[in-house]
C-alpha beads as a LAMMPS data file, in Angstrom:
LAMMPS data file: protein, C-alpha beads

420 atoms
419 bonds

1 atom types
1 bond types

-500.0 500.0 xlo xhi
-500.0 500.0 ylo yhi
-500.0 500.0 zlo zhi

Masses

1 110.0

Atoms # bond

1 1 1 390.704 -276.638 226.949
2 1 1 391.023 -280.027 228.262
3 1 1 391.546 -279.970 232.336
4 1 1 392.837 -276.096 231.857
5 1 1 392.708 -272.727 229.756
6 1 1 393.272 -270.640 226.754
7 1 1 393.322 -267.236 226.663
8 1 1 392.609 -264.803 223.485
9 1 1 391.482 -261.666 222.091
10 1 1 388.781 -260.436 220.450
11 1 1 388.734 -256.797 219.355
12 1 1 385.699 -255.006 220.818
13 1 1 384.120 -253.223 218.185
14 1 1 383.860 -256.712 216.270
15 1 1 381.960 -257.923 219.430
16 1 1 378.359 -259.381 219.408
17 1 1 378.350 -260.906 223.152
18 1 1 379.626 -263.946 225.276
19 1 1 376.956 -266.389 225.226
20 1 1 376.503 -268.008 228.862
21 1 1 374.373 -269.374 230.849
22 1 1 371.703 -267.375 232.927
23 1 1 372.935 -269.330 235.534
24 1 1 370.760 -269.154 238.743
25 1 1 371.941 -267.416 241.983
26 1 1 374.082 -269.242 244.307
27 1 1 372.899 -271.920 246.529
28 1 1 373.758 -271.986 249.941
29 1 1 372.355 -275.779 250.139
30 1 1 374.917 -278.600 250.266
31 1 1 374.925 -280.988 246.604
32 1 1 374.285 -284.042 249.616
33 1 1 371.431 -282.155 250.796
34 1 1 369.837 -281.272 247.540
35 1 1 370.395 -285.013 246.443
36 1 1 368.629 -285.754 249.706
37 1 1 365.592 -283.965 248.947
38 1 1 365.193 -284.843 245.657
39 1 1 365.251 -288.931 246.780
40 1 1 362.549 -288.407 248.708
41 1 1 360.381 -288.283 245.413
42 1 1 361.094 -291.976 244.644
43 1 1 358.932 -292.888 248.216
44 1 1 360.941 -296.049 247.789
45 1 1 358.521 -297.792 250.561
46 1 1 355.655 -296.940 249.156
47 1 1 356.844 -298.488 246.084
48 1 1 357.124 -301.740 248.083
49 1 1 360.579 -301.234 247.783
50 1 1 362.060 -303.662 250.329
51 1 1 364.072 -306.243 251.244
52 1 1 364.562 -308.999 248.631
53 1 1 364.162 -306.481 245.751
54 1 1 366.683 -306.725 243.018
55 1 1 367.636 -303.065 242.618
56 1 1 369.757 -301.939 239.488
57 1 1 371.277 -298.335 239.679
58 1 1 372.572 -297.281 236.155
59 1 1 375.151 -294.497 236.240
60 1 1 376.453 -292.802 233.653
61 1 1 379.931 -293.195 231.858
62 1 1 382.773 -290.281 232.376
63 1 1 381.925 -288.640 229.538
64 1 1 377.949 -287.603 230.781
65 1 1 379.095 -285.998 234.850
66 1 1 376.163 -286.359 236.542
67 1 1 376.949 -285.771 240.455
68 1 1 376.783 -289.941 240.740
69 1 1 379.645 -289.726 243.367
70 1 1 376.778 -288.138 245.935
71 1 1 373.771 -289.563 243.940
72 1 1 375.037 -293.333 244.157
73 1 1 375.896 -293.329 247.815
74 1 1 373.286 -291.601 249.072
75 1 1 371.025 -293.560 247.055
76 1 1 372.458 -297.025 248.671
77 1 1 371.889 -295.640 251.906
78 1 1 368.300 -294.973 251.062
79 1 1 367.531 -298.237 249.814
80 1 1 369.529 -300.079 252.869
81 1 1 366.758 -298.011 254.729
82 1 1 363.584 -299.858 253.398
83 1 1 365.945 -303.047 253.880
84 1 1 367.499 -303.652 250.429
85 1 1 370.208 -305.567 251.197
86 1 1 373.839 -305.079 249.598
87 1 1 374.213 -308.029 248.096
88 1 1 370.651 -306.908 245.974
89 1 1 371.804 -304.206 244.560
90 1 1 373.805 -303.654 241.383
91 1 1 375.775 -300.510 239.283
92 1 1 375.807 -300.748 235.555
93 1 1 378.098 -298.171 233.706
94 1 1 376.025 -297.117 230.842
95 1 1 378.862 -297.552 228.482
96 1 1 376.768 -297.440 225.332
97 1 1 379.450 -298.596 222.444
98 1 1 381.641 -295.810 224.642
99 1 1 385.224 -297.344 225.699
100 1 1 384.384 -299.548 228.779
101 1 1 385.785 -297.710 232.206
102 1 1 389.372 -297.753 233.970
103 1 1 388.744 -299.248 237.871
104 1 1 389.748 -295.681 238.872
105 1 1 387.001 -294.216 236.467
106 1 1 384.770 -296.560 238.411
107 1 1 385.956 -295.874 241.641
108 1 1 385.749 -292.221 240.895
109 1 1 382.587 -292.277 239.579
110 1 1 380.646 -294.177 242.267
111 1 1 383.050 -293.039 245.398
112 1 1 385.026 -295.698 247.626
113 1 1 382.102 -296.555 249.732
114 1 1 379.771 -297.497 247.161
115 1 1 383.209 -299.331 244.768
116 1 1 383.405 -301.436 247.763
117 1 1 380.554 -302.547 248.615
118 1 1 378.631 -303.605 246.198
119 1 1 378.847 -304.337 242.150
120 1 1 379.914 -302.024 239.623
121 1 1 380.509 -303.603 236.290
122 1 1 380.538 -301.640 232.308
123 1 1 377.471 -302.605 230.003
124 1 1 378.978 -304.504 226.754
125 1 1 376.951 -303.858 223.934
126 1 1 378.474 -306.997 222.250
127 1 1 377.524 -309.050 225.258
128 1 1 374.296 -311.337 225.438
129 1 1 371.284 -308.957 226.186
130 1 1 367.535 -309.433 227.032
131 1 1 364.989 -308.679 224.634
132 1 1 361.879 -306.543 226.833
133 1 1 360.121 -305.566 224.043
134 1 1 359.458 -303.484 220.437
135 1 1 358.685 -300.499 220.192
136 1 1 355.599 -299.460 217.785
137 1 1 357.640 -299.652 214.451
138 1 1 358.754 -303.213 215.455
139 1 1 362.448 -302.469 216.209
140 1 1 363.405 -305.013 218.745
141 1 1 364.479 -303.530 222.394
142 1 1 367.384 -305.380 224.113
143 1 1 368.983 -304.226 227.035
144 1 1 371.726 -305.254 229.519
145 1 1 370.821 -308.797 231.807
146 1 1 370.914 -306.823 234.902
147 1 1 368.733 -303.910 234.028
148 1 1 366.248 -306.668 232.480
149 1 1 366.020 -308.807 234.997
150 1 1 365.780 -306.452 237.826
151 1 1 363.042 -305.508 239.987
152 1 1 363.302 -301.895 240.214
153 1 1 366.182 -299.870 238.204
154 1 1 366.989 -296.351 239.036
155 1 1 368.689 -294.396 235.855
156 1 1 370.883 -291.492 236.654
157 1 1 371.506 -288.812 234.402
158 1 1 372.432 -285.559 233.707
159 1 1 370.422 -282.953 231.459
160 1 1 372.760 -281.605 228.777
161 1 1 371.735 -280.976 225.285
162 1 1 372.159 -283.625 222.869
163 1 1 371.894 -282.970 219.114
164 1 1 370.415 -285.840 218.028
165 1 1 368.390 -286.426 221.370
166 1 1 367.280 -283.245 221.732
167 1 1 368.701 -283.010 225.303
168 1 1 370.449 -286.021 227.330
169 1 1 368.885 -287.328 230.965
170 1 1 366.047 -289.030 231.163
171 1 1 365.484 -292.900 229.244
172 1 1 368.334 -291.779 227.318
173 1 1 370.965 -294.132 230.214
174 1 1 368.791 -297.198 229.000
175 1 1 368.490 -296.559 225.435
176 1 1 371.459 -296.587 224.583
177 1 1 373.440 -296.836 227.606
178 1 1 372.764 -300.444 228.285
179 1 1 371.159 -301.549 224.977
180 1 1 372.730 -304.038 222.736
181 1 1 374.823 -302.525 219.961
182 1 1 372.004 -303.956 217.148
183 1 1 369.594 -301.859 219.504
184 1 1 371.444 -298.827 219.231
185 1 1 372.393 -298.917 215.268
186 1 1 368.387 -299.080 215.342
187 1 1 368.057 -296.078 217.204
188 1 1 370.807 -293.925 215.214
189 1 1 368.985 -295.124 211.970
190 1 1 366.162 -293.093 213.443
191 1 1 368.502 -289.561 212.855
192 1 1 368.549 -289.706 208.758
193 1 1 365.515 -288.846 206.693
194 1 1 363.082 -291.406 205.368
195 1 1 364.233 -289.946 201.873
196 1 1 367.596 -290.839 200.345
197 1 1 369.674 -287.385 199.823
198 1 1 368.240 -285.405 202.478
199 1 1 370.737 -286.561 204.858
200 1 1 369.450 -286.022 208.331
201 1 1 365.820 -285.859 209.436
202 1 1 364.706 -281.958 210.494
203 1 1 363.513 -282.713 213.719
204 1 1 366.462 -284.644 215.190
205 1 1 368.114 -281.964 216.746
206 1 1 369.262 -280.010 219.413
207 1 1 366.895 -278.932 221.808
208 1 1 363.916 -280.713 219.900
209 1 1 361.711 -283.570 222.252
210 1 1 358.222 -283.010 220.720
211 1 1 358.265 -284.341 216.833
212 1 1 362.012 -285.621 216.945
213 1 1 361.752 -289.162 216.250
214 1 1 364.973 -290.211 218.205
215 1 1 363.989 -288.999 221.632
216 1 1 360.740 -290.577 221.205
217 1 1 361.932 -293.844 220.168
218 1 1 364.417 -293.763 223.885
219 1 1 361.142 -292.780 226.346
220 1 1 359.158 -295.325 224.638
221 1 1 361.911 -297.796 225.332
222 1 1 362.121 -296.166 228.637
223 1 1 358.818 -297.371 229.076
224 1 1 359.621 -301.302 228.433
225 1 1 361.904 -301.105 232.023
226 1 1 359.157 -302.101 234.403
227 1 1 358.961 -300.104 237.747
228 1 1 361.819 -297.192 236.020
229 1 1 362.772 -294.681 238.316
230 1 1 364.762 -291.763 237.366
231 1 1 367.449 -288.999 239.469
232 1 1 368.663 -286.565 237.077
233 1 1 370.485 -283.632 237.733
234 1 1 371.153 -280.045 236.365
235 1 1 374.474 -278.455 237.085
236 1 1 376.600 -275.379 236.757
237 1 1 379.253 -275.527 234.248
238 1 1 381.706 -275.932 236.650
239 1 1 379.817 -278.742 238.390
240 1 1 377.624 -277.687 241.023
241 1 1 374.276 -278.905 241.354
242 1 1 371.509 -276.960 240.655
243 1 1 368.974 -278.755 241.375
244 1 1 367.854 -282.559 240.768
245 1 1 364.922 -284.224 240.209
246 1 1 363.307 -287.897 241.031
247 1 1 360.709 -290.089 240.163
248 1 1 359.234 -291.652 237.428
249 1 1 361.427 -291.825 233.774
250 1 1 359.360 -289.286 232.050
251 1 1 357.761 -286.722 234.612
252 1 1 361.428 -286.478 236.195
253 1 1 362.829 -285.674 232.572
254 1 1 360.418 -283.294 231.721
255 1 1 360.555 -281.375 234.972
256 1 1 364.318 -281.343 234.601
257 1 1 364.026 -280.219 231.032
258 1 1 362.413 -277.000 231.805
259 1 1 364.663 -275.980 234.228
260 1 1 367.560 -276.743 232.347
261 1 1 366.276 -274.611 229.586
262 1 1 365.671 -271.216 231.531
263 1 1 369.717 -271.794 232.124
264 1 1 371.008 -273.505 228.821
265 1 1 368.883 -272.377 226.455
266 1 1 369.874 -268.689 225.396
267 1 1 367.990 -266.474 223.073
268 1 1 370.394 -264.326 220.305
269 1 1 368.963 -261.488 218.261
270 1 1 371.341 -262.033 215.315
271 1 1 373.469 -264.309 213.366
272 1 1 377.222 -264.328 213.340
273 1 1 379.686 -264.532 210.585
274 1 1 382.258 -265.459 213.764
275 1 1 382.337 -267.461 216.397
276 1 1 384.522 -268.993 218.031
277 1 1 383.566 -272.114 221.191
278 1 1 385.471 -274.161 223.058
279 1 1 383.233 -277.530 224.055
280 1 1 383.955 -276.122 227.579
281 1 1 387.040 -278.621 228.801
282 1 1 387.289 -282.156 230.350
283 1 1 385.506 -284.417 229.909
284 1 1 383.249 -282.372 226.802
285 1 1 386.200 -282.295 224.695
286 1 1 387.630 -285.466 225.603
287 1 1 387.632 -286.541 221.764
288 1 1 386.256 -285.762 218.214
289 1 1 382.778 -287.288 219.129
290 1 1 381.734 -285.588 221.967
291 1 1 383.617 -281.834 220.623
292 1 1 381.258 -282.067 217.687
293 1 1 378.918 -281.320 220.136
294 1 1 379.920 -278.090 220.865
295 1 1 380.169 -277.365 216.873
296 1 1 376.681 -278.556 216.862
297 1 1 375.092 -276.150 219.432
298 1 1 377.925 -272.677 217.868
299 1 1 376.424 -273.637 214.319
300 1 1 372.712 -272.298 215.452
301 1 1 373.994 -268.701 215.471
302 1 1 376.643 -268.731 212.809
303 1 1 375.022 -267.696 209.108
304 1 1 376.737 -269.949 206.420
305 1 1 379.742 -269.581 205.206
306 1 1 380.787 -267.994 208.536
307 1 1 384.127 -269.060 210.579
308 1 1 383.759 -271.508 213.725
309 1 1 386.872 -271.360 215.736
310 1 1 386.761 -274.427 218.311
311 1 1 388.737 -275.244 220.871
312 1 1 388.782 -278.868 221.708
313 1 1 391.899 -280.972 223.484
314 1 1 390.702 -284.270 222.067
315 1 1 393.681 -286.294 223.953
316 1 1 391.356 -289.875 223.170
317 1 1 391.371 -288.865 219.989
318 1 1 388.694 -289.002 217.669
319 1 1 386.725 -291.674 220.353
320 1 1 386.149 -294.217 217.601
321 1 1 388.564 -296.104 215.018
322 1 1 384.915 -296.320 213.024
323 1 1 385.243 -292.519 212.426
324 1 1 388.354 -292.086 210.091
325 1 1 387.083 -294.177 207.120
326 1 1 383.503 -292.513 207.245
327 1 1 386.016 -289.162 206.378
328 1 1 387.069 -290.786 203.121
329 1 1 384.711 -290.156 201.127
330 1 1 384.721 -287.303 199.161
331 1 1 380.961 -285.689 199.284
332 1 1 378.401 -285.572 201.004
333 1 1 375.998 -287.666 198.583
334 1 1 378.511 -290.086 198.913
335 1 1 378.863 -290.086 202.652
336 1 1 374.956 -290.534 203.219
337 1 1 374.811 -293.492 200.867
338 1 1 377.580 -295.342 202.010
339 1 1 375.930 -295.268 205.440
340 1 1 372.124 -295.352 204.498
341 1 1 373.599 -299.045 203.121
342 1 1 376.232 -299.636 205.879
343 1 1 374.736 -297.767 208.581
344 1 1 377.259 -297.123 211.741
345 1 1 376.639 -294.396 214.756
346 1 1 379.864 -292.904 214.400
347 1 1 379.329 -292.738 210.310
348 1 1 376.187 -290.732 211.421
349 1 1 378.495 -288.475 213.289
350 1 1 380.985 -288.387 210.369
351 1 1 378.327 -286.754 208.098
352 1 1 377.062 -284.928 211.036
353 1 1 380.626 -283.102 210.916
354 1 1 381.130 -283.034 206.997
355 1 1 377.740 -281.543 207.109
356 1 1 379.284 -278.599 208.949
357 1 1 382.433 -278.115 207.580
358 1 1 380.485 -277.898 203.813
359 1 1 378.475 -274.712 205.506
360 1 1 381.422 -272.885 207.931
361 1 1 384.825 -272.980 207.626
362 1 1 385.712 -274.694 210.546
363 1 1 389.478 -274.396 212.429
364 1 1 390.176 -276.686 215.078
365 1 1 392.615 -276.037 217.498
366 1 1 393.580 -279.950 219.192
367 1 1 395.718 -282.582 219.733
368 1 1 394.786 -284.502 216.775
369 1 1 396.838 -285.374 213.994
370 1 1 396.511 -282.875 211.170
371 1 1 395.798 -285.036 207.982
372 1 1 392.744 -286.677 210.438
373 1 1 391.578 -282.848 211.131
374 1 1 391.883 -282.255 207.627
375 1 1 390.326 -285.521 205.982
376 1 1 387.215 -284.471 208.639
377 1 1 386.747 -281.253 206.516
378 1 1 388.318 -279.136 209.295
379 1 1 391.226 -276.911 209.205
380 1 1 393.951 -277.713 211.789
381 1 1 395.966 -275.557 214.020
382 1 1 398.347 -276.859 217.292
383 1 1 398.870 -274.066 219.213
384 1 1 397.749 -271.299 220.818
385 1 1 399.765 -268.499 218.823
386 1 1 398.602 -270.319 215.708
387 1 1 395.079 -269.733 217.249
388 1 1 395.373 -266.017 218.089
389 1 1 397.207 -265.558 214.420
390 1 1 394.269 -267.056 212.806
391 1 1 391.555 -264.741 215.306
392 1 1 393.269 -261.562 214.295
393 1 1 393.553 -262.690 210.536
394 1 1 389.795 -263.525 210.583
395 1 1 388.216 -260.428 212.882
396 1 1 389.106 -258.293 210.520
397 1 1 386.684 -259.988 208.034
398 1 1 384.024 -260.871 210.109
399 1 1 383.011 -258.414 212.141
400 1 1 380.159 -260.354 214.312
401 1 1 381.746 -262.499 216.436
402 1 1 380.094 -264.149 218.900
403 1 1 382.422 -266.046 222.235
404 1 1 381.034 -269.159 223.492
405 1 1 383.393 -270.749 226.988
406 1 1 381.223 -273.681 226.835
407 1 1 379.613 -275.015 223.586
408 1 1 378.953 -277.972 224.854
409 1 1 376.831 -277.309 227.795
410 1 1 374.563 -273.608 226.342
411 1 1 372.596 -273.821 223.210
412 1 1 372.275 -270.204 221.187
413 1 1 369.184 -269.857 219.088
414 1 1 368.384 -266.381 217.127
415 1 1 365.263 -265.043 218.167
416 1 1 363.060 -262.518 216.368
417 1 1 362.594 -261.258 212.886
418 1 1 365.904 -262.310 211.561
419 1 1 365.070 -266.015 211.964
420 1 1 364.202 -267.793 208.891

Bonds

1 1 1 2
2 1 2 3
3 1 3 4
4 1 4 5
5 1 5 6
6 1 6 7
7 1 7 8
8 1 8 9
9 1 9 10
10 1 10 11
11 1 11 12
12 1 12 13
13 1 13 14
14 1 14 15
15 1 15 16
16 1 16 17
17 1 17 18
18 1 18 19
19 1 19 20
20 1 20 21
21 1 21 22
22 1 22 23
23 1 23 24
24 1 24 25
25 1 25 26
26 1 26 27
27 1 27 28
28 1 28 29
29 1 29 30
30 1 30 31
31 1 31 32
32 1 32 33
33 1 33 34
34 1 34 35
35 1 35 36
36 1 36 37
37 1 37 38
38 1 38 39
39 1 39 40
40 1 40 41
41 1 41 42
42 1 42 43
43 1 43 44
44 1 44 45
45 1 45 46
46 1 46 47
47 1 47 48
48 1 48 49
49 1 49 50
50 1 50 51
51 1 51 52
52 1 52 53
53 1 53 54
54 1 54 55
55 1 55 56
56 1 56 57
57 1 57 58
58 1 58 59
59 1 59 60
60 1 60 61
61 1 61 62
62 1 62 63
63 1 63 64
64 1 64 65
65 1 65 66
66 1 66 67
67 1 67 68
68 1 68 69
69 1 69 70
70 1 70 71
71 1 71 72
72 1 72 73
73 1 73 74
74 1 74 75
75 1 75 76
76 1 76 77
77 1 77 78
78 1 78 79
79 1 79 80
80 1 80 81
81 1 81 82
82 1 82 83
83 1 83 84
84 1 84 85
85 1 85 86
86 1 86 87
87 1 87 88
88 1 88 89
89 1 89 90
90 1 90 91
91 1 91 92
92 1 92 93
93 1 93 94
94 1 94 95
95 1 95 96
96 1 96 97
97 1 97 98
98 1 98 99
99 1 99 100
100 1 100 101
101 1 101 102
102 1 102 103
103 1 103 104
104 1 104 105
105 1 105 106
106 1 106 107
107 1 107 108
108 1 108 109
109 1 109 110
110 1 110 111
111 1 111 112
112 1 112 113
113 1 113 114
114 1 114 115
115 1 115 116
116 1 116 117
117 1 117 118
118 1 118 119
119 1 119 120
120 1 120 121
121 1 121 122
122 1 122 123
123 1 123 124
124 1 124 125
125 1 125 126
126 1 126 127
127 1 127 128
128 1 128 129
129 1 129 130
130 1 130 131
131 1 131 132
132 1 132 133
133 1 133 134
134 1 134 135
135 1 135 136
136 1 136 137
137 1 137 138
138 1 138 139
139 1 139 140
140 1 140 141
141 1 141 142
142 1 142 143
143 1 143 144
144 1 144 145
145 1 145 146
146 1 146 147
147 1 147 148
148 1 148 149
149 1 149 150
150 1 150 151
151 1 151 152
152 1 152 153
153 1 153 154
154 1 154 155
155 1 155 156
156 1 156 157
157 1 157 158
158 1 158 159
159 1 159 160
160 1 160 161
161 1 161 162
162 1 162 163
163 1 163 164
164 1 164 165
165 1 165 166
166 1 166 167
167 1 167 168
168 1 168 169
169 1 169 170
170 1 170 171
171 1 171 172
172 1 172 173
173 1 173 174
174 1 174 175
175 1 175 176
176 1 176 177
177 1 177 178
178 1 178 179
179 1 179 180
180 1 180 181
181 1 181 182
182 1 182 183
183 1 183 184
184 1 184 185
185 1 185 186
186 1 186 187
187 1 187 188
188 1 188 189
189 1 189 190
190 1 190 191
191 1 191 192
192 1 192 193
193 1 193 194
194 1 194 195
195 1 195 196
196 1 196 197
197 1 197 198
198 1 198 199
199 1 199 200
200 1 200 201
201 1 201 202
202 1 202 203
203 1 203 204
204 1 204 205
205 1 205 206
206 1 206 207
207 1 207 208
208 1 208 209
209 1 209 210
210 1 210 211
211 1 211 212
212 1 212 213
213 1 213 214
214 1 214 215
215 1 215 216
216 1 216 217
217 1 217 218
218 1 218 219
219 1 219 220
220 1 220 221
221 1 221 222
222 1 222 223
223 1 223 224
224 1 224 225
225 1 225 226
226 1 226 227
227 1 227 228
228 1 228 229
229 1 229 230
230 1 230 231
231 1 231 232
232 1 232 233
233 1 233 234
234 1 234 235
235 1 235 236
236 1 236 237
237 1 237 238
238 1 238 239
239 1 239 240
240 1 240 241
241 1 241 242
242 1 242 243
243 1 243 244
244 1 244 245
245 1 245 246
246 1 246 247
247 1 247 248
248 1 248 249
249 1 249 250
250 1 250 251
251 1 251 252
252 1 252 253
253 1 253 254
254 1 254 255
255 1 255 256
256 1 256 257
257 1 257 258
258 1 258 259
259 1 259 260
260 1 260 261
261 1 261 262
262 1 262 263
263 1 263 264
264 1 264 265
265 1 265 266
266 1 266 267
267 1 267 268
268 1 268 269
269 1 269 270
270 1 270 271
271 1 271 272
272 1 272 273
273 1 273 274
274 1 274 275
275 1 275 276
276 1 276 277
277 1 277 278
278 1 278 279
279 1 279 280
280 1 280 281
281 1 281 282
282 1 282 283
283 1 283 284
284 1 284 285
285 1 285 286
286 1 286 287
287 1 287 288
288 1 288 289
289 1 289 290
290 1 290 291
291 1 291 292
292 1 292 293
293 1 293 294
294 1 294 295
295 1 295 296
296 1 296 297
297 1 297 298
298 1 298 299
299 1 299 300
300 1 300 301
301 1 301 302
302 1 302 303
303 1 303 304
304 1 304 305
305 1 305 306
306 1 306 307
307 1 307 308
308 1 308 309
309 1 309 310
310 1 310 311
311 1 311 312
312 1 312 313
313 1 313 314
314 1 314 315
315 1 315 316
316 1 316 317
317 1 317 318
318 1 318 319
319 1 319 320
320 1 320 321
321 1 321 322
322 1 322 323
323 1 323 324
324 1 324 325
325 1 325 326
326 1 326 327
327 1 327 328
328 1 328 329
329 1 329 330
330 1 330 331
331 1 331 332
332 1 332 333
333 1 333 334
334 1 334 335
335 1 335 336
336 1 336 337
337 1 337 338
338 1 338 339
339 1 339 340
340 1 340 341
341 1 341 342
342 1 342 343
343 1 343 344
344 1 344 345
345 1 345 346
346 1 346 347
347 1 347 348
348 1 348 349
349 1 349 350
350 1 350 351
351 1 351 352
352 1 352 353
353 1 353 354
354 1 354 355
355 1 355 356
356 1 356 357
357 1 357 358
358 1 358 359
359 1 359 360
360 1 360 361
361 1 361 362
362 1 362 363
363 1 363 364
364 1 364 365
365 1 365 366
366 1 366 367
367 1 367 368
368 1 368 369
369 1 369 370
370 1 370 371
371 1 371 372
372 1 372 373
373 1 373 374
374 1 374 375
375 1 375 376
376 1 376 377
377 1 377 378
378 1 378 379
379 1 379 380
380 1 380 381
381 1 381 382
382 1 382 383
383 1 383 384
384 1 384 385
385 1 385 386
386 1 386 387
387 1 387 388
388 1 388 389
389 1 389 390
390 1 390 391
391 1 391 392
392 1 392 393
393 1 393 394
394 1 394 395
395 1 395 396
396 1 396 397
397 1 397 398
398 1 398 399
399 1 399 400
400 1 400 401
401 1 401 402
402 1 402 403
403 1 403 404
404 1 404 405
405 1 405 406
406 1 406 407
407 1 407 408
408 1 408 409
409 1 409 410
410 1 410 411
411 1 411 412
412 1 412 413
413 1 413 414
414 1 414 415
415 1 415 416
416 1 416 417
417 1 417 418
418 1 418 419
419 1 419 420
């Protein structure tokens, strides 16, 4: 819960499991070293990577950790060893419409050496970008001057599971990192149904790539960056690295992918009327937006009308003054219209969260205000004995409870004859 813990009880015999991740055994090998071997991959020589070649290196904002505080020096080094000089090379914060970063965030983010050196400046959305392309549908692709006009750019990323994306890494830092905000209102069109009053489309979804027609529409942009080159990385919940993986946008992402899976992905064998998740702390529960993502991934296992109890600080609040007046609206009909003719990415994430809250009865245990909880659908609660009050209240009703630590990193999915 936030940058600490909560503690509570469940009573055993209304126990299902904890869901976790298989995580792999422990690695002896250094995060520098495993970075190390993993740049070798981009053979930036034989890429006639050299000096004079305008390299962009786009880095994730706070709210996406990706190791870039070893990735970004290391990778400087690297490229000042084929003779890139410093004063070629770039960082662009893949901001998205995100907040743009505090110079400690930067600093933090990059490390001291790189912050120095060379630089590091937030993507603006609202800021002149460079059209490279369309993609086959004729949606326009515009992208950030220095990722456009760069030689080479090398996208950092973590893999994490993204419920619209299907999982996060790959093109995903381009498109919409460092896209221009009519770019990405394109792309978040993509999530709702051709079909007025269906809401969202099937396939855009957690843990979905093949079929889902928002991760498709990012690697195709991903393909418009000439000479792309990709480091993404797989870590343990607590932030040690797994394992990374370089090269080209799409091979890199797909390799990563299936290793991330064999962690993240975990199998149930039945559905829940209980469960309670916390999004897993700093920075995953940082605000409303990114919590929801942890809702997304507990709602795979919980049967409707079940009880989600989630834990999320939310201390930047609900990440978007857009959000609140999405939660006016009454219904869910009226929700999906309003944005199908208005459409806004965070309005898309309102309905995402109505959505929920019209299946599950959803408590919320944050910092937010409590009409704002409430107007969202959820029910509010401040505290941690309020929390435990409502666990023992509900336990005794819904005896299959499942305990997810971190909702925002594992994805549940009921396996076997009970599914569908």
């Amino acid at each position: 819960y936030g940058v600490g813990k909560q503690w509570l009880q469940v009573t055993a015999r209304n126990f299902l499991e904890v869901i976790e991740p298989k995580l792999p055994p422990v690695c002896d090998t250094p995060s520098t070293s495993l970075v190390e071997m993993a740049l070798q991959n981009l053979r930036l020589s034989e890429r006639g990577i050299k000096q004079g070649t305008k390299m962009t290196i786009v880095v994730p904002d706070v709210t996406r950790y990706c190791a870039a505080e070893v990735i970004v020096p290391a990778l400087v080094d690297n490229l000042g060893a084929v003779g890139v000089r410093g004063s070629d090379m770039r960082v662009v914060f893949a901001n998205g419409i995100h907040r743009k970063l505090s110079e400690t965030e930067k600093r933090t983010l990059v490390g001291d050496y790189v912050y120095g050196s060379i630089p590091c400046t937030d993507h603006d959305a609202d800021a002149p970008c460079v059209r490279i392309g369309a993609l086959a549908d004729g949606q326009d692709v515009e992208v950030n001057s220095q990722v456009a006009s760069a030689d080479v750019v090398i996208v950092l990323g973590a893999i994490s599971i993204h419920y619209l994306a299907g999982f996060g890494g790959g093109a995903k830092c381009i498109f919409p990192g460092v896209a221009s905000r009519r770019t990405i209102l394109g792309l978040h069109r993509r999530s709702l149904a051709t079909e007025p009053g269906i809401g969202r489309h099937p396939q855009v979804r957690a843990g979905v790539v093949r079929g889902n027609p928002f991760r498709e529409a990012i690697d195709a942009a991903g393909d418009l960056v000439p000479n792309a080159l990709a480091v993404n990385t797989v870590h343990s919940p607590d932030r040690r690295v797994l394992r990374v993986f370089a090269g080209k946008l799409r091979e890199a992402f797909a390799d990563a992918v299936d290793f991330f899976s064999s962690v993240y992905v975990r199998a149930c064998r039945e559905y829940a009327n209980m469960v309670v998740v916390s999004c897993g702390g700093f920075p995953r529960d940082i605000n409303l937006i990114q919590a929801h993502k942890a809702m997304d991934h507990a709602s795979y296992v919980l049967e409707d009308g079940g009880v989600m109890l989630v834990l999320a600080r939310c201390q930047d609040g609900l990440g978007s003054p857009d959000m609140e007046k999405w939660f006016r609206h009454r219904d869910l009909a009226s929700l999906e219209s309003a944005l199908r003719e208005d459409f806004e990415v965070y309005g898309q994430t309102a309905y995402a969260i109505r959505q929920k809250s019209a299946r599950f009865k959803i408590v919320l245990l944050s910092e937010l205000p409590r009409d704002v909880v409430e107007r969202a659908g959820l029910i509010p609660i401040s505290s941690l004995e309020e929390l435990n009050g409502v666990v023992e209240d509900f336990v005794s009703r819904y005896p299959k409870v499942y305990v997810i630590p971190d909702g925002g990193s594992v994805l549940p999915q009921v396996v076997g004859p009970t599914v569908g």
